[in-house]
C-alpha positions, 0 to 999 in steps of 0.5 A: 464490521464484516469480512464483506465490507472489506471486499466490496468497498474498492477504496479504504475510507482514509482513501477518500482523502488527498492529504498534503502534497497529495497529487505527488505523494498518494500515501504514507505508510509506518510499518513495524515488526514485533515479535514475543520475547517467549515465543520461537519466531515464526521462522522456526516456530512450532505450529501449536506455537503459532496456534497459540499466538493466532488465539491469543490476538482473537481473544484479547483484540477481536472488536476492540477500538484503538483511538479513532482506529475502531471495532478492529476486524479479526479475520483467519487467513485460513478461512479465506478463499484465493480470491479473497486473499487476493482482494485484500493484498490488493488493497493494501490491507495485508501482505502477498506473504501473510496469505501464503502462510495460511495455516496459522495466520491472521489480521486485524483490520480497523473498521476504517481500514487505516491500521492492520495488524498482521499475526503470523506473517514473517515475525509474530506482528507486523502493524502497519498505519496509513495516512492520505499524502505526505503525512510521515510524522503523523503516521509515526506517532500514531504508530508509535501510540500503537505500538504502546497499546499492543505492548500492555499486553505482549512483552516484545522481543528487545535486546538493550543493543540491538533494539527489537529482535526480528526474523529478517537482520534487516529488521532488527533495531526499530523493526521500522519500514517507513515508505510513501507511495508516489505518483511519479508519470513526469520523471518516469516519461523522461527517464529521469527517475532510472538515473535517481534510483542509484543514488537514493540506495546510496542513502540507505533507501529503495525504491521498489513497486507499488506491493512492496518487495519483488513487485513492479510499478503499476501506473507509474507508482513506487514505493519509496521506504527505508532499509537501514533500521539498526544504528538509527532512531525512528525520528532519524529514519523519518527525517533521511527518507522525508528529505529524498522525498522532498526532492523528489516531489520538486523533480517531479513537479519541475518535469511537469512543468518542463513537459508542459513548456517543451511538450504541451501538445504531445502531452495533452495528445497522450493524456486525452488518448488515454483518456479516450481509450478508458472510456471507450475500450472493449477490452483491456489488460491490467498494466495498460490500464494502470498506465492509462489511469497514471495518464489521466490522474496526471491530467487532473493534476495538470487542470487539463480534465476537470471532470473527474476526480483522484477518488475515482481513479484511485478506486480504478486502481484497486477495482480493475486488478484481477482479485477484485474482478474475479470477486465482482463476478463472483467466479474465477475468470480467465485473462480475457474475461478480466479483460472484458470486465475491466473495460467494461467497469472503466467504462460504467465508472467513468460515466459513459458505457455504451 
């Protein structure tokens, strides 16, 4: 296992799967920060400090296996061209922070690409492990088992009141992010979804874009996660923010319907436009084609095209963003030439180029 394999493979190999609820919920994510009990964190830490810590992950984790989490990667963020950075943000396997502190940090990535361990990133560790659909309680127990793998060897920072010490407050007590990625095209077309958001944050959860914290939705996805940590157990956590999504995948699935009694055609009209543009455009920016995918994935979910498959939209997803592009053609491109060759990679995937 190469950094190579992890930049030109669009799609994550757990990606390949639709797991439960899968034409709503496109995936669920445990995320949990840690940091050593006799390290400064990293917010305040000596460079030789987080040196020392970027090593000892190298030494002690570089090609070992967890479970069925095999020959774990180690890779230098400070080995990595900008492009490279980029690629492997937009595949989810990192984080935008991870790759601006560069000098000292670092991630473990499993050979399937479902679990990576971020060194050095706003606290010492931030493990993240992913499943296909709505999978929380699956994802949380192999988070958990992780945890416990990598705690033989690290003495975490953990007070017997507050639970685990972190760098952000909001951390602190499970250190925990629970999020699912969802796939909201109905509630966002009749804007029903800007009316929810203000009560889901009553509920101690956000809803946020498709990289997290400060990012915009792309192709009407959201991230939907937890902020409270401290005060509640994982299994507590879980449950509240099992129960909104639950909710949310039956508004989304009843706006479908609603749409399909009260707007069929205009909606069949608009799937197929998009559908049309993708296959035929010259040029297209990246938020159009983000929204034209979200078209033609509801399309699928609806039998009204069956001849492609959520595989292949989900590799569009990742493929037409700019770091990808840029890797694909091996330099760096202006707005227009990414523009050029994601319509041209649309088409090519799409079967039907010209």
């Amino acid at each position: 296992m190469t950094l190579r394999h992890f930049m030109n493979e669009a799609i994550s190999p757990w990606m390949r799967e639709q797991g439960p609820d899968g034409d709503i919920v496109l995936s669920s994510r445990i995320r949990l920060a840690r940091n050593f009990a006799d390290k400064p964190f990293p917010i305040v830490a000596e460079l030789q400090d987080l040196e020392g810590i970027h090593q000892f992950f190298k030494k002690e984790y570089e090609h070992t296996s967890f479970k069925d989490y095999q020959d774990f990667e180690f890779i230098s963020i400070r080995n990595l061209s900008t492009i490279e950075k980029m690629v492997l943000v937009e595949k989810h396997l990192v984080s935008p922070l991870l790759t601006k502190n560069a000098q000292t940090s670092a991630a473990l990535i499993s050979k399937n690409e479902q679990v990576s361990i971020m060194v050095n990133e706003e606290d010492h560790i931030r493990m993240q492990l992913y499943y296909p659909g709505f999978q929380l309680n699956n994802a949380l127990n192999e988070a958990l088992e992780l945890d416990d793998w990598l705690e033989e060897k690290v003495n975490f920072a953990f007070d017997e009141k507050r639970g685990y010490l972190t760098s952000c407050p909001t951390n602190v007590g499970t250190g925990m992010r629970a999020s699912v990625m969802m796939h909201l095209p109905a509630l966002t077309l009749t804007k029903q979804l800007n009316r929810m958001i203000p009560a889901i944050n009553q509920l101690g959860l956000v809803v946020r874009g498709i990289y997290g914290e400060g990012s915009e939705s792309l192709g009407k996805v959201f991230q939907i996660s937890n902020q409270t940590t401290l005060g509640k157990s994982e299994e507590d956590i879980i449950e509240d923010l099992q129960g909104v999504v639950q909710q949310l995948i039956t508004h989304e699935r009843n706006a479908r319907k609603r749409l399909m009694e009260q707007s069929g055609v205009q909606l069949e009209d608009r799937i197929f436009r998009s559908y049309g543009i993708l296959k035929h455009s010259r040029i297209i920016e990246s938020k159009e084609a983000a929204n034209r995918l979200s078209d033609v994935r509801l399309g699928i979910d609806l039998d009204l095209i069956q001849d492609e498959s959520h595989s292949i939209l989900n590799e569009l997803m990742v493929v037409t963003q700019p770091g990808f592009l840029q890797h694909y053609a091996k330099k760096t491109l202006t707005a227009n030439e990414r523009d050029i060759l994601r319509a041209s990679l649309i088409r090519e995937r799409l079967r039907i180029e010209a």
